[in-house]
C-alpha positions in Angstrom: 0.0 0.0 0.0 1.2 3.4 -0.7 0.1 5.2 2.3 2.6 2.5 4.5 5.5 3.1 1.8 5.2 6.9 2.7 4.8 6.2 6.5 8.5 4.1 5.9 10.0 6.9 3.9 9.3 9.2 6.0 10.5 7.2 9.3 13.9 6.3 7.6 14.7 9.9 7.7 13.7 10.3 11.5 15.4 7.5 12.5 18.8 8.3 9.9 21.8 9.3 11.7 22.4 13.0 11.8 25.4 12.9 9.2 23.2 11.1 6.8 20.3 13.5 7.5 22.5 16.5 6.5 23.2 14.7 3.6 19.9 14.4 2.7 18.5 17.6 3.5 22.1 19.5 1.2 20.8 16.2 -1.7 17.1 17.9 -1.8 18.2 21.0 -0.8 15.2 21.5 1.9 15.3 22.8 5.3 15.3 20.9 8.4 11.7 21.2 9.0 11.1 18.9 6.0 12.1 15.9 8.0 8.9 16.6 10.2 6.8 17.9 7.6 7.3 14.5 5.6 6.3 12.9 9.0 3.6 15.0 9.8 1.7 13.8 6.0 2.4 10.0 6.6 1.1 10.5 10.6 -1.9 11.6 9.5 -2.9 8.5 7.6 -1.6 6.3 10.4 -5.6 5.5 11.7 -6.0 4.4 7.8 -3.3 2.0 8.0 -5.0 0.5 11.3 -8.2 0.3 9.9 -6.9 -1.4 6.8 -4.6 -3.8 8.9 -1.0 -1.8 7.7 0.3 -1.4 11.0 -0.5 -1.7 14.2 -1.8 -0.6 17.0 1.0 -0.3 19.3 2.8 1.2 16.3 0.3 4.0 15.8 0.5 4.5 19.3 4.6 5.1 18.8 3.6 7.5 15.7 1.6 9.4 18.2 4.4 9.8 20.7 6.7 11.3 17.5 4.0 13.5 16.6 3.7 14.5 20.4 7.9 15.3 20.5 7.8 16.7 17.1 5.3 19.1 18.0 6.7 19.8 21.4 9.8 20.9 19.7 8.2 23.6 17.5 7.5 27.4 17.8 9.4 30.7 17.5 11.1 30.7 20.9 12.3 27.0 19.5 13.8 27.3 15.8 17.6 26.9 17.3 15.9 23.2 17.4 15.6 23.1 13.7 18.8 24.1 12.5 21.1 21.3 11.0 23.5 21.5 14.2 20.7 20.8 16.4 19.9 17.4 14.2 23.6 16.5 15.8 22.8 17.9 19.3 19.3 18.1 20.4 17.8 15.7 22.8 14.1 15.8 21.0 15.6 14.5 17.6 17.7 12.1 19.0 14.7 10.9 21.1 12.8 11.1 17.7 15.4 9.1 16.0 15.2 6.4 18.6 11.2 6.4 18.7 11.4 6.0 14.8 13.9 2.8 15.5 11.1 1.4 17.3 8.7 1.9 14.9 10.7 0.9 11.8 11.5 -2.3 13.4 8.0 -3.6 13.9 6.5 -2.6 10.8 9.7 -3.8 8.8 12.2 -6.4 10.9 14.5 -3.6 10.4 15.7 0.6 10.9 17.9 0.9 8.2 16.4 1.5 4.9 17.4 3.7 2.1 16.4 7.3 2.2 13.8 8.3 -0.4 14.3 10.7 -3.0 11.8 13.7 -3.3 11.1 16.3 -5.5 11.0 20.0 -3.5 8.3 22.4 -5.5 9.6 25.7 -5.5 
Protein backbone atom coordinates (compact mmCIF):
# COMPACT_ATOMS: atom_id res chain seq x y z
CA UNK A 1 0.00 0.00 0.00
CA UNK A 2 1.23 3.36 -0.71
CA UNK A 3 0.07 5.18 2.27
CA UNK A 4 2.59 2.47 4.46
CA UNK A 5 5.51 3.11 1.78
CA UNK A 6 5.22 6.95 2.72
CA UNK A 7 4.80 6.20 6.49
CA UNK A 8 8.49 4.05 5.91
CA UNK A 9 9.98 6.89 3.90
CA UNK A 10 9.31 9.21 6.00
CA UNK A 11 10.46 7.19 9.34
CA UNK A 12 13.90 6.27 7.56
CA UNK A 13 14.72 9.88 7.67
CA UNK A 14 13.71 10.25 11.47
CA UNK A 15 15.37 7.54 12.49
CA UNK A 16 18.81 8.28 9.91
CA UNK A 17 21.80 9.34 11.74
CA UNK A 18 22.38 13.04 11.82
CA UNK A 19 25.39 12.90 9.16
CA UNK A 20 23.23 11.11 6.80
CA UNK A 21 20.28 13.50 7.47
CA UNK A 22 22.54 16.54 6.48
CA UNK A 23 23.18 14.68 3.64
CA UNK A 24 19.92 14.40 2.70
CA UNK A 25 18.53 17.59 3.52
CA UNK A 26 22.06 19.55 1.24
CA UNK A 27 20.85 16.18 -1.68
CA UNK A 28 17.06 17.89 -1.78
CA UNK A 29 18.21 21.02 -0.82
CA UNK A 30 15.21 21.49 1.93
CA UNK A 31 15.28 22.75 5.32
CA UNK A 32 15.31 20.85 8.35
CA UNK A 33 11.73 21.16 8.96
CA UNK A 34 11.07 18.92 6.02
CA UNK A 35 12.06 15.90 7.96
CA UNK A 36 8.88 16.58 10.18
CA UNK A 37 6.76 17.86 7.59
CA UNK A 38 7.27 14.54 5.65
CA UNK A 39 6.32 12.89 8.96
CA UNK A 40 3.60 15.03 9.80
CA UNK A 41 1.70 13.78 6.01
CA UNK A 42 2.42 9.99 6.62
CA UNK A 43 1.12 10.55 10.57
CA UNK A 44 -1.88 11.63 9.50
CA UNK A 45 -2.87 8.45 7.60
CA UNK A 46 -1.59 6.31 10.40
CA UNK A 47 -5.61 5.46 11.67
CA UNK A 48 -6.05 4.36 7.80
CA UNK A 49 -3.27 1.96 8.03
CA UNK A 50 -5.00 0.50 11.30
CA UNK A 51 -8.23 0.33 9.90
CA UNK A 52 -6.86 -1.40 6.84
CA UNK A 53 -4.56 -3.84 8.86
CA UNK A 54 -0.99 -1.80 7.69
CA UNK A 55 0.28 -1.35 11.04
CA UNK A 56 -0.45 -1.69 14.18
CA UNK A 57 -1.76 -0.56 16.97
CA UNK A 58 0.98 -0.29 19.34
CA UNK A 59 2.85 1.23 16.26
CA UNK A 60 0.30 4.00 15.84
CA UNK A 61 0.52 4.53 19.29
CA UNK A 62 4.60 5.07 18.81
CA UNK A 63 3.62 7.46 15.72
CA UNK A 64 1.64 9.41 18.17
CA UNK A 65 4.42 9.80 20.70
CA UNK A 66 6.69 11.33 17.47
CA UNK A 67 4.04 13.48 16.61
CA UNK A 68 3.68 14.50 20.37
CA UNK A 69 7.91 15.31 20.47
CA UNK A 70 7.77 16.71 17.06
CA UNK A 71 5.35 19.13 18.01
CA UNK A 72 6.70 19.76 21.37
CA UNK A 73 9.79 20.94 19.69
CA UNK A 74 8.15 23.61 17.54
CA UNK A 75 7.49 27.39 17.84
CA UNK A 76 9.45 30.71 17.46
CA UNK A 77 11.06 30.73 20.86
CA UNK A 78 12.35 27.01 19.49
CA UNK A 79 13.84 27.34 15.84
CA UNK A 80 17.64 26.94 17.30
CA UNK A 81 15.91 23.22 17.38
CA UNK A 82 15.56 23.08 13.68
CA UNK A 83 18.78 24.08 12.48
CA UNK A 84 21.10 21.26 11.00
CA UNK A 85 23.49 21.52 14.19
CA UNK A 86 20.74 20.78 16.36
CA UNK A 87 19.92 17.35 14.21
CA UNK A 88 23.60 16.55 15.77
CA UNK A 89 22.78 17.93 19.29
CA UNK A 90 19.29 18.07 20.37
CA UNK A 91 17.77 15.66 22.81
CA UNK A 92 14.14 15.84 21.03
CA UNK A 93 15.59 14.55 17.64
CA UNK A 94 17.74 12.15 19.03
CA UNK A 95 14.69 10.88 21.14
CA UNK A 96 12.78 11.08 17.70
CA UNK A 97 15.40 9.11 15.97
CA UNK A 98 15.19 6.38 18.62
CA UNK A 99 11.15 6.38 18.72
CA UNK A 100 11.38 5.98 14.79
CA UNK A 101 13.90 2.78 15.52
CA UNK A 102 11.05 1.36 17.27
CA UNK A 103 8.67 1.93 14.86
CA UNK A 104 10.67 0.88 11.84
CA UNK A 105 11.50 -2.30 13.40
CA UNK A 106 7.96 -3.62 13.94
CA UNK A 107 6.54 -2.59 10.76
CA UNK A 108 9.66 -3.80 8.80
CA UNK A 109 12.21 -6.43 10.93
CA UNK A 110 14.54 -3.64 10.36
CA UNK A 111 15.70 0.59 10.95
CA UNK A 112 17.93 0.85 8.24
CA UNK A 113 16.36 1.52 4.92
CA UNK A 114 17.41 3.70 2.06
CA UNK A 115 16.37 7.34 2.21
CA UNK A 116 13.76 8.31 -0.36
CA UNK A 117 14.27 10.66 -2.98
CA UNK A 118 11.80 13.71 -3.31
CA UNK A 119 11.06 16.29 -5.47
CA UNK A 120 10.99 20.04 -3.47
CA UNK A 121 8.33 22.36 -5.47
CA UNK A 122 9.63 25.70 -5.50
Amino acid sequence: MALRRLLIDSLSVLAADASVQTAWLDEHEVAVDEIALDFDHAFRMANRLVEHDQISGSAAAELREIDVLLAGMSGHEQADRWTRDALVSDAGWSQARQLAHQVLIELTGGWEHPLPSIQAIR
